[in-house]
ZANU-955269 format. One record per residue (C-alpha): residue in three letters; y, x, z; residue number from 1. Coordinates in steps of 0.25 Angstrom, whole numbers. Layout:
N
  residuo      Y      X      Z  num
      ALA      Y      X      Z  NUM
...
REM end
This chain:
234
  residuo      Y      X      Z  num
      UNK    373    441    542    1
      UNK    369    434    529    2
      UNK    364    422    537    3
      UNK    376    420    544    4
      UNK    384    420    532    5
      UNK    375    411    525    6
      UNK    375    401    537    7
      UNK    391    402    538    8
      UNK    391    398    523    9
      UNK    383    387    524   10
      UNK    389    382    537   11
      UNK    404    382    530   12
      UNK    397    376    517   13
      UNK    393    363    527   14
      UNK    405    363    533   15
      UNK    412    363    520   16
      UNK    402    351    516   17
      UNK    404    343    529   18
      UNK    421    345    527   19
      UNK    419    339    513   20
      UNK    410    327    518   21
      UNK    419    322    528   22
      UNK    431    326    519   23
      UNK    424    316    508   24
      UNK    420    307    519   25
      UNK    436    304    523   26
      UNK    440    303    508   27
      UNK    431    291    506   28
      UNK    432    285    519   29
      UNK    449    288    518   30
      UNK    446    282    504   31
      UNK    440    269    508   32
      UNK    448    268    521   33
      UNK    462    266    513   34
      UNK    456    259    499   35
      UNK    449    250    508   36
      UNK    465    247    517   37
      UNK    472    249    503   38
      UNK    463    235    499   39
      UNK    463    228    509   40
      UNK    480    230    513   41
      UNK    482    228    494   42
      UNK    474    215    495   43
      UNK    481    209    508   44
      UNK    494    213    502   45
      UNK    491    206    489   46
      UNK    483    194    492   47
      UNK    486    188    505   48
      UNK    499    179    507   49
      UNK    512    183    514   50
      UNK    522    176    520   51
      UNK    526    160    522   52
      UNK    525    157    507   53
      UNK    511    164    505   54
      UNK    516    173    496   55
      UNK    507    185    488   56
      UNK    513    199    488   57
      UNK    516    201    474   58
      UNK    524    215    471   59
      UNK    511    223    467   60
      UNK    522    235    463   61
      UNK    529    233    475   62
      UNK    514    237    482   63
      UNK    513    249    472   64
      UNK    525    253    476   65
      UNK    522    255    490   66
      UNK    510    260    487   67
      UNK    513    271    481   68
      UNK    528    274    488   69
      UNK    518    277    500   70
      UNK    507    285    493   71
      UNK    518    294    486   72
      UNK    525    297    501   73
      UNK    510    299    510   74
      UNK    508    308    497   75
      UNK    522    316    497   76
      UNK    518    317    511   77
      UNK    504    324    509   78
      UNK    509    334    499   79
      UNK    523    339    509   80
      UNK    512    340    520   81
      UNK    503    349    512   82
      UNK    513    357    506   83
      UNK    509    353    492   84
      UNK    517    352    480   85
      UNK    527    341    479   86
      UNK    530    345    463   87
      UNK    525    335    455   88
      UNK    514    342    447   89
      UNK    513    335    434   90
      UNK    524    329    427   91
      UNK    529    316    433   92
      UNK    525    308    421   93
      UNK    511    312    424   94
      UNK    511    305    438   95
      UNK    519    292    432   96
      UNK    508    289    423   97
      UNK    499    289    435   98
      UNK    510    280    443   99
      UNK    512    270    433  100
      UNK    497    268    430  101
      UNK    494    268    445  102
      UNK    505    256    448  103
      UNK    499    248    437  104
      UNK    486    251    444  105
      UNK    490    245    457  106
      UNK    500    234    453  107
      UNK    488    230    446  108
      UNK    480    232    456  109
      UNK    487    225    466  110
      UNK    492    212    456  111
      UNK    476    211    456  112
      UNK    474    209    469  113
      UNK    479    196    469  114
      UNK    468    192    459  115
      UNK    455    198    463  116
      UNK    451    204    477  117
      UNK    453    217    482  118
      UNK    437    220    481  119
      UNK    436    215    469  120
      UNK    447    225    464  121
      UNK    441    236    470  122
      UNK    427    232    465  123
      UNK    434    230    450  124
      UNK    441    246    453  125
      UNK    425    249    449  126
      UNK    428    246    434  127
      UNK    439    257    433  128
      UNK    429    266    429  129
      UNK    433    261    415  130
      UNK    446    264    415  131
      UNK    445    277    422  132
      UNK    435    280    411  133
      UNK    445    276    400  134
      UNK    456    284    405  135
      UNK    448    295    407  136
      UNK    443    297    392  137
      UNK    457    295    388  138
      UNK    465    304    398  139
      UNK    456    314    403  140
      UNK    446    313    390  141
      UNK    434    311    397  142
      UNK    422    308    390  143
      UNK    412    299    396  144
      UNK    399    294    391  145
      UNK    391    280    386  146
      UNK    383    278    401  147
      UNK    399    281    409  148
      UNK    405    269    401  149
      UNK    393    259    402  150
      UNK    393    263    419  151
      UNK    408    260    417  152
      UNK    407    247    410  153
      UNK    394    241    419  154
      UNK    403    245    431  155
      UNK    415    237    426  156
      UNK    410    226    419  157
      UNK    401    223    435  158
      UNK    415    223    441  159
      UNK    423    214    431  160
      UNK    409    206    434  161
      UNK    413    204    448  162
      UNK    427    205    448  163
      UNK    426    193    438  164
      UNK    414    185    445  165
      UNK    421    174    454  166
      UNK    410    175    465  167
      UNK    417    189    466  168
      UNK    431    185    464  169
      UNK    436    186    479  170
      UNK    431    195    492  171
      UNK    445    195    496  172
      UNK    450    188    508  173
      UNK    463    187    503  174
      UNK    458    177    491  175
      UNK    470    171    484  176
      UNK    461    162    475  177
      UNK    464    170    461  178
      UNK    454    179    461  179
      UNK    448    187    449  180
      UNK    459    182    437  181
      UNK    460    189    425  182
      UNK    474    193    429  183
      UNK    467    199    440  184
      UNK    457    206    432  185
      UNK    467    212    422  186
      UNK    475    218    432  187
      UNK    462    225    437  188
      UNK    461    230    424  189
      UNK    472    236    424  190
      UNK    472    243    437  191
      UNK    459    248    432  192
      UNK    465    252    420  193
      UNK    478    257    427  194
      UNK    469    263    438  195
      UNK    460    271    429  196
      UNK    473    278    422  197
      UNK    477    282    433  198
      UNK    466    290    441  199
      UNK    463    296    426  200
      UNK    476    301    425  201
      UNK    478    306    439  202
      UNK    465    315    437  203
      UNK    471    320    425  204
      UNK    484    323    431  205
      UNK    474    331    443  206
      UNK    467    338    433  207
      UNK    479    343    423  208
      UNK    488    347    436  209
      UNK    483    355    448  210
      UNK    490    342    456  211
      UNK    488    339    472  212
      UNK    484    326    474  213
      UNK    496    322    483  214
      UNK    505    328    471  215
      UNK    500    317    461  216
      UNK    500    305    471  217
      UNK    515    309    476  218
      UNK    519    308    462  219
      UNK    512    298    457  220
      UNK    516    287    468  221
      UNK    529    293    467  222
      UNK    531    289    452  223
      UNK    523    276    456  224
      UNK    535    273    467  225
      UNK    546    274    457  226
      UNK    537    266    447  227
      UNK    533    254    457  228
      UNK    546    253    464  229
      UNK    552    253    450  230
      UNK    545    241    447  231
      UNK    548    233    459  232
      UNK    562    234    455  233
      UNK    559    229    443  234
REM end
């Protein structure tokens, strides 16, 4: 009888290990599938030519706006069909810090795709270990030692290396022939920057409220709609 039990134990316990690798397993995969889409579709939006006059798409907010209009609606979506909370459950000003930090991270993330590649922007996305550090000592007071910084600084200062080498300037087909300006670099920096606000702040929002996933998505593209679309009009 006790081998029985022990065998049914250890047979739920590789069960339960099985369902987390192959749970894991479509994350990453789900993960690099849509990145991998989202890149390629954001490049080809932004660097290639449309129309008789050859004209570049350039209404970065207008892309935001979009953007976020269609995540705020699969995510009210998500939480009517799970039967969770639709009450927003920290205050709004919470989540439109969050909104406004995020549209200044992908307008600038967008405007810098017309000076450097795709690739290399994602490459340079390794650099926003800084950032994320920074924020995280002043928001969430985290303490982090001499070895974490020296790590950050070797990894950023290789890719500003390579984002700044020419021979690495372009792996875009969709080459535009201003590649890697300063312009180009300071609007990286500030999606960096922006970026690193951003995913600091929304783990403190998840820590300090017992907040669904889907909740904080709805609410924060929902206050990003009204900002964007407030812009365009502007």
């Amino acid at each position: 009888m006790a081998e029985s039990s022990t065998s049914s134990a250890v047979s739920v316990d590789s069960i339960s290990r099985d369902n987390k690798f192959w749970k894991g397993a479509f994350a990453v995969a789900g993960i690099m599938l849509t990145l991998v889409t989202y890149g390629v579709l954001q490049e080809k939006i932004m660097r290639v030519p449309y129309g008789a006059e050859k004209e570049y798409f350039k209404h970065s907010l207008f892309l935001v706006f979009c953007n976020r209009i269609t995540t705020s609606a699969v995510s009210a979506c998500s939480l009517l069909a799970s039967k969770k909370a639709m009450d927003p459950v920290a205050p709004i000003y919470k989540y439109c810090l969050i909104s406004v930090s995020n549209i200044l991270t992908t307008t600038c993330q967008y405007e810098a795709l017309k000076y450097v590649s795709f690739p290399v922007q994602t490459l340079a996305k390794c650099a926003k270990t800084i950032p994320v550090m920074v924020w995280g000592a002043l928001i969430m007071q985290k303490r982090y030692q001499g070895p974490d910084y020296l790590l950050a600084f070797l990894i950023t200062l290789g890719c500003s290396v390579f984002i700044l080498y020419p021979a690495g300037a372009d792996m875009s087909p969709y080459s535009r022939g201003r590649e890697n300006t300063v312009w180009g670099v300071l609007l990286m920096v500030g999606y960096l920057g922006f970026d690193g606000f951003t995913s600091t702040f929304q783990d403190k929002l998840f820590r300090g409220y017992d907040m669904e996933i889907h909740n904080q998505i709805f609410y924060t593209t929902l206050c990003s709609c009204i900002l964007s679309l407030t812009g365009c009009h502007s």
